[in-house]
Structure formats: C-alpha cells, structure tokens
N, CA, C and O of each residue as an XYZ file, in Angstrom:
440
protein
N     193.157    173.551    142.048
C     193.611    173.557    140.673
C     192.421    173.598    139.719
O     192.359    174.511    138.896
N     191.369    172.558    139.790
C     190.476    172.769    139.349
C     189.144    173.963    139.097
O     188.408    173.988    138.111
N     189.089    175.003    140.409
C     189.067    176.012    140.320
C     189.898    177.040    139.647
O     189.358    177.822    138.866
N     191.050    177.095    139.867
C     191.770    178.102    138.771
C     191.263    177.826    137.474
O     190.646    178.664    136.816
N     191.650    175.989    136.864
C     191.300    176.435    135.786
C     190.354    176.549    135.069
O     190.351    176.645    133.841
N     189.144    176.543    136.070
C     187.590    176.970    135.271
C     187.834    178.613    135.081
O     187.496    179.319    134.131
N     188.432    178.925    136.125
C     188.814    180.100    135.929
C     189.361    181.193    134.478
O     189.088    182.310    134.039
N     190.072    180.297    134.213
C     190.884    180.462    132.672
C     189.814    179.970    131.743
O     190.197    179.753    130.594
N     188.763    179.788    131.965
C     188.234    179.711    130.923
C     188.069    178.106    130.447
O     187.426    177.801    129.443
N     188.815    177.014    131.405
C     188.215    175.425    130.732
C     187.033    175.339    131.339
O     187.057    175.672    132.523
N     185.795    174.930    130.820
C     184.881    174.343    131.048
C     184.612    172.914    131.815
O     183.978    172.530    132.798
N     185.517    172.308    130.731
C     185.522    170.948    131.244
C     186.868    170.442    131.625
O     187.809    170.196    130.872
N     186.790    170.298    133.228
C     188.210    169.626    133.683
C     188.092    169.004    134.659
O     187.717    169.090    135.828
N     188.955    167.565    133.116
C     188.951    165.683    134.212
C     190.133    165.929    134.904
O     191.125    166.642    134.759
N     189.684    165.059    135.753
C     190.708    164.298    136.693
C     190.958    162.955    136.867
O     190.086    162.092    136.765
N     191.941    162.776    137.088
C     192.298    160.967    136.809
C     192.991    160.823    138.068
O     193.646    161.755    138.533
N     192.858    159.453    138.776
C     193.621    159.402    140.355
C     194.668    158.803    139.583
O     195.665    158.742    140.303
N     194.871    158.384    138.569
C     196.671    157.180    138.532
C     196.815    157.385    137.033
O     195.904    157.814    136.326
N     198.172    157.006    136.546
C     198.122    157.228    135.161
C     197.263    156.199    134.437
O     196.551    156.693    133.563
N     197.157    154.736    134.619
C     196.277    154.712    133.867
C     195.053    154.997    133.611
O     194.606    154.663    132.514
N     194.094    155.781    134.695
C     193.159    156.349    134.644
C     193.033    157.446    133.478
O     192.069    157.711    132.760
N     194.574    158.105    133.533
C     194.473    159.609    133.069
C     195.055    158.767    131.266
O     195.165    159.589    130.357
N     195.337    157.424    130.936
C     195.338    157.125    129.321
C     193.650    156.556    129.258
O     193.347    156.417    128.073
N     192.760    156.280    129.969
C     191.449    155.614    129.941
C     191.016    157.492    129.600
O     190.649    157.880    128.490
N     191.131    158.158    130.484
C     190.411    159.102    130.024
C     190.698    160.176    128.642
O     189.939    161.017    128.161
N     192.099    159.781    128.230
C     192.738    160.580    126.999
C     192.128    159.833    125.879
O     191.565    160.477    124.993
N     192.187    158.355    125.815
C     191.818    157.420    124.939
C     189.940    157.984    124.769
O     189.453    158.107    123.645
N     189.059    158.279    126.127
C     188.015    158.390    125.480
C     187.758    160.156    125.161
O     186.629    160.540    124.855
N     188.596    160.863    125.242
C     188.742    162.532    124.973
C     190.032    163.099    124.710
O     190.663    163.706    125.575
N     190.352    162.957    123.797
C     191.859    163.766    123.679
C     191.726    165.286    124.414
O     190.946    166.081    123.889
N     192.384    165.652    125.476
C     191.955    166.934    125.792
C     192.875    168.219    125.604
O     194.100    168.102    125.634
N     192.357    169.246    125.441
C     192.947    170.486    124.786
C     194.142    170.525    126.083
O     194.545    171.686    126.001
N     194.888    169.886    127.194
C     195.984    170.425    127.994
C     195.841    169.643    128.963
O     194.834    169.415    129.633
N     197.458    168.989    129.074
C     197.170    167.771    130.373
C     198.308    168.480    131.370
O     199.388    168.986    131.064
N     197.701    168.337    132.616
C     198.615    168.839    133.758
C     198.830    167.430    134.100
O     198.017    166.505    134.123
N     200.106    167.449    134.366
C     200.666    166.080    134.749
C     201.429    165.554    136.177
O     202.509    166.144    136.171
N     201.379    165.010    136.962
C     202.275    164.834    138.308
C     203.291    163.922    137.829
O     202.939    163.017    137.073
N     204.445    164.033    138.150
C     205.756    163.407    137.900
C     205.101    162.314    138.517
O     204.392    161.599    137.808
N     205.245    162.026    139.937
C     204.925    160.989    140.801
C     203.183    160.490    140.940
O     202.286    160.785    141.730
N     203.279    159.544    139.663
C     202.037    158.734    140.106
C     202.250    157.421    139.899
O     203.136    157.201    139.073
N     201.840    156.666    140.277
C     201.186    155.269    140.222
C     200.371    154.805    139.592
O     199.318    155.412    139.401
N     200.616    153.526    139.049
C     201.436    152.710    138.645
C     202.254    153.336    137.300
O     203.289    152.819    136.880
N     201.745    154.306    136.807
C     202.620    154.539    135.508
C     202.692    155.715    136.175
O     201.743    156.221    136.773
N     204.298    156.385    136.059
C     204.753    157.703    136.418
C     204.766    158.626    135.374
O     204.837    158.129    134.250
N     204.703    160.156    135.472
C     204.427    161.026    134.427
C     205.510    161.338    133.209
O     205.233    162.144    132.321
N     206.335    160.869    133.240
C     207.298    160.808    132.081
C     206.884    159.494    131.250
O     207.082    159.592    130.038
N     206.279    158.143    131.761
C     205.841    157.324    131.295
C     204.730    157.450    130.756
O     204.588    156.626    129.852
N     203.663    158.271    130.936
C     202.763    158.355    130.650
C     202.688    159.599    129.726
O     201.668    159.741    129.051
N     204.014    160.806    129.617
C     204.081    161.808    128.683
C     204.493    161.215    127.338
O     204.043    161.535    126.238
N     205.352    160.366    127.588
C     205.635    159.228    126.538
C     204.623    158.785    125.976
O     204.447    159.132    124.808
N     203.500    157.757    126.712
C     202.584    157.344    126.177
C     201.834    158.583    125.340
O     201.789    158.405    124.122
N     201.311    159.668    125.790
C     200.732    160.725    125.290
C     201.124    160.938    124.035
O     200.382    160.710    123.079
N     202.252    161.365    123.927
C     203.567    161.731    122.602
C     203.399    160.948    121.155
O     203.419    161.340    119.989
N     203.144    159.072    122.065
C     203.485    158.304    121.021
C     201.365    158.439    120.261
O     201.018    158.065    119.140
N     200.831    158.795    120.878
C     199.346    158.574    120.376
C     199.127    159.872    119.691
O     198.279    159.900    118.799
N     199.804    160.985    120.001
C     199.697    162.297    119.147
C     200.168    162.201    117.625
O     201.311    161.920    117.265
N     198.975    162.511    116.715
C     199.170    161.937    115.101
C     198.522    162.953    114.789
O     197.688    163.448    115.547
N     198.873    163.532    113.349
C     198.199    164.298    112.477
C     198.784    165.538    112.691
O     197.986    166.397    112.315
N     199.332    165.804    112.921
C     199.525    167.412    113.609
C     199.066    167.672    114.502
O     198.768    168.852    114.683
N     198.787    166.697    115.487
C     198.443    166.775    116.722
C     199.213    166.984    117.833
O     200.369    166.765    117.471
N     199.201    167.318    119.102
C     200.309    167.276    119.876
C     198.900    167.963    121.170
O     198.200    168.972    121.095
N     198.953    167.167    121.950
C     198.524    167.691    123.003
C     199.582    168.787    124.175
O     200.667    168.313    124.514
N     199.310    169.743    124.544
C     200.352    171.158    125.656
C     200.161    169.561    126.808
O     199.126    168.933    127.032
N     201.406    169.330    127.278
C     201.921    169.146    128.547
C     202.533    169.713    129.408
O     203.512    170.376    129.064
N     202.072    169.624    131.131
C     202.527    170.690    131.742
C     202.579    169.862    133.066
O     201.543    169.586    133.670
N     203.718    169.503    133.467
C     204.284    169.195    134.672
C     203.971    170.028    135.963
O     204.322    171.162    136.286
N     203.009    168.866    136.747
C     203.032    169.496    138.298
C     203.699    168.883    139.260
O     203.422    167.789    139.752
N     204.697    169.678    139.567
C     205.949    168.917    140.526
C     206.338    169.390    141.427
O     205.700    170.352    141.853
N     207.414    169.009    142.068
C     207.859    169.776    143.099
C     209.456    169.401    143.005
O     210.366    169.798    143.733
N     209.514    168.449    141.800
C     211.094    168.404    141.654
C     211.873    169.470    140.398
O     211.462    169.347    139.244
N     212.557    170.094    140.579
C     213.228    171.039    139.523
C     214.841    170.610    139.677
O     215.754    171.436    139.674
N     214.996    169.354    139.793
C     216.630    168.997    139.168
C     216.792    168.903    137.693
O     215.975    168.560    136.837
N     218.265    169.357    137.568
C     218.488    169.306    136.203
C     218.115    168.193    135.484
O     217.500    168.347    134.429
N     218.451    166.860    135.981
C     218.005    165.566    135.359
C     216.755    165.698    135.194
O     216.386    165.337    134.076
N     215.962    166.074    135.865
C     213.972    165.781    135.827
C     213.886    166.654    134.847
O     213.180    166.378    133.877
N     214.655    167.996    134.916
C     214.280    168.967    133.811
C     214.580    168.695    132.081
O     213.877    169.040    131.131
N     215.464    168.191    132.085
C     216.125    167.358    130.995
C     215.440    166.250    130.213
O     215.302    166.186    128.992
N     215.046    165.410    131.119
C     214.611    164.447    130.616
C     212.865    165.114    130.008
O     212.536    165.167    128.823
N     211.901    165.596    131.320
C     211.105    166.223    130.547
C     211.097    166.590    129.329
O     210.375    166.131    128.444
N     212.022    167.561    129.218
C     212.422    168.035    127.614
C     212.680    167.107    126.565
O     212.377    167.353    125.397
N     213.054    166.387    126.816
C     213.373    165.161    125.683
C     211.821    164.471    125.291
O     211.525    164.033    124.180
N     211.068    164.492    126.308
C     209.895    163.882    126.193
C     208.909    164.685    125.640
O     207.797    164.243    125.354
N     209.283    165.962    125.452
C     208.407    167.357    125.370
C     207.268    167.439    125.727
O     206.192    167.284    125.149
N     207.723    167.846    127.310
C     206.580    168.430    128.380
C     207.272    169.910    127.834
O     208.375    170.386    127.568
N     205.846    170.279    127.863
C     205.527    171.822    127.571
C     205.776    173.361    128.708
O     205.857    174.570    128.489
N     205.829    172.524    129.905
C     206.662    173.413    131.002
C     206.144    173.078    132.139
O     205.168    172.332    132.211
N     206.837    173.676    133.334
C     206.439    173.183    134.704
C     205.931    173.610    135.444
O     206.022    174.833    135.343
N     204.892    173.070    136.921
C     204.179    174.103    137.589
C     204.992    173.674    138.724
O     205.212    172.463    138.741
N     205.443    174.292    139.584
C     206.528    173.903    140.897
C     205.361    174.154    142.018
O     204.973    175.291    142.289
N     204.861    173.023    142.615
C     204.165    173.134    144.007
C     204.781    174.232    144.764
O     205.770    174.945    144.591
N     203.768    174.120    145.756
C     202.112    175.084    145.639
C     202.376    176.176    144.052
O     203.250    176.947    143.656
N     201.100    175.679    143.558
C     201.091    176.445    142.486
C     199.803    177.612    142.315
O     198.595    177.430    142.471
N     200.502    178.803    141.958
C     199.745    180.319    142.437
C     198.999    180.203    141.226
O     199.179    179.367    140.340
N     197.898    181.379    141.275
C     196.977    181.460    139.701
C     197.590    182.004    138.937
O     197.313    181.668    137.786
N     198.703    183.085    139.075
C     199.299    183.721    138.296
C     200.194    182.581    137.484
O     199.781    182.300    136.358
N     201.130    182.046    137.859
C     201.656    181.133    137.582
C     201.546    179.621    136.862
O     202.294    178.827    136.292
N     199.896    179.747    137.318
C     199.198    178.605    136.247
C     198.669    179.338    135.148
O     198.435    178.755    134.090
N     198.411    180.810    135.316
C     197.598    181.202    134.005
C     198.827    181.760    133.233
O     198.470    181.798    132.056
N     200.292    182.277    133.351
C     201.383    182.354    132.693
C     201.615    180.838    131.904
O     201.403    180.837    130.691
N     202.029    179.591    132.532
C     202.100    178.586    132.091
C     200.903    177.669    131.122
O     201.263    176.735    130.406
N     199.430    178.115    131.243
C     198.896    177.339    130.363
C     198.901    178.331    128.997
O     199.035    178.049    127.806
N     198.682    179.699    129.735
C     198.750    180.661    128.163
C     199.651    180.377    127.482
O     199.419    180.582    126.291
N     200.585    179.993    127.694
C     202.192    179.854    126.901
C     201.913    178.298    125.999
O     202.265    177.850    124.908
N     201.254    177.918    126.917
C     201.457    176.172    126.260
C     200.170    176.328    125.470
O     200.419    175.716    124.432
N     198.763    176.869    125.364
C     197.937    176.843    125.017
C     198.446    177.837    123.276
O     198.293    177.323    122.168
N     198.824    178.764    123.423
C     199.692    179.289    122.321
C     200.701    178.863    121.416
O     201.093    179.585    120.500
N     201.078    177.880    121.603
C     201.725    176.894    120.770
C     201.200    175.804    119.910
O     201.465    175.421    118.770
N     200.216    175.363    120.999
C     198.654    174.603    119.984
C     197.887    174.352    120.212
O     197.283    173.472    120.825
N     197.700    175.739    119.346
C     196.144    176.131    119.114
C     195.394    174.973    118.218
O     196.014    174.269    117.422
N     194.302    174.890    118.398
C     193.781    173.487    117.374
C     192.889    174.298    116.397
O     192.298    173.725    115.481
C-alpha cells in the first residue's frame, strides 16, 4: 500500500499500528488522506472516523477511505453517516486505489 501510494505521488506516508496511534499521529499532522481499517484495536475505524470528523474545523475535512473487506449494507451505511469518503475492498489493486484516492482527493482539495 505504501508503495502504491508513493506512487500517486504522496511523499510522505504514516502508518499507525492501532487507532490510537493513528489520533497521536493526526493530532501531530493533520494529513492530506487517511486510509482507514474498519477492524482495529483498541479504537475501531468508525470510532476513530468519528473522532477524525469531530476535530475537522474551518473548512476542513480530511478524504476518508475505508480499507476493508466487509461490504454489508449496514457497514456501508453507517460509514456514510460518518462520512467516509469511499472504500478499498481487500486485496486492493493500484488501479483501484488510484480511482479511489483521485475521487476523494478531488473533493478536498486544500
């Protein structure tokens, strides 16, 4: 993943092992696009898209983008309510990550 997306053109791309790693590292870099895993520990990715959501101020809004492997209507739903920006469905191809961040990266632009 991290290869693709140097690929696309990010320079710089963190990684966080658990969600609270990945609010320690938002808190010290707001970053231009968070790929997110539904299933992490101790805070899961709807909990932590939440958290994201509620710290986005100013006309801010960080692109969220779900890496999952669940596509039920409920997971899809609720995402949306939380506004994740769209989904990457494991194993995820380059085509398919560079369709999905262009789309989310095009919405906000900073």
């Amino acid at each position: 993943m991290r290869m693709m997306l140097r690929s696309l053109g990010f320079g710089t791309v963190l990684q966080a092992a658990s969600g609270e790693a990945a609010k320690d590292e938002f808190n010290a870099r707001i970053p231009d696009l968070i790929i997110c895993d539904i299933n992490m520990t101790p805070t899961n990715g709807f909990a932590f898209v939440k958290w994201v959501r509620q710290r986005n101020s100013g006309g801010l809004r960080t692109p969220v983008l779900f890496l999952t492997s669940h596509t039920e209507r409920e997971v899809v739903m609720k995402a949306k309510e939380l506004g994740v920006d769209g989904f990457l469905v494991k194993p995820v191809g380059a085509a398919d990550l560079t369709l999905r961040v262009e789309r989310a990266m095009r919405v906000y632009t900073r």
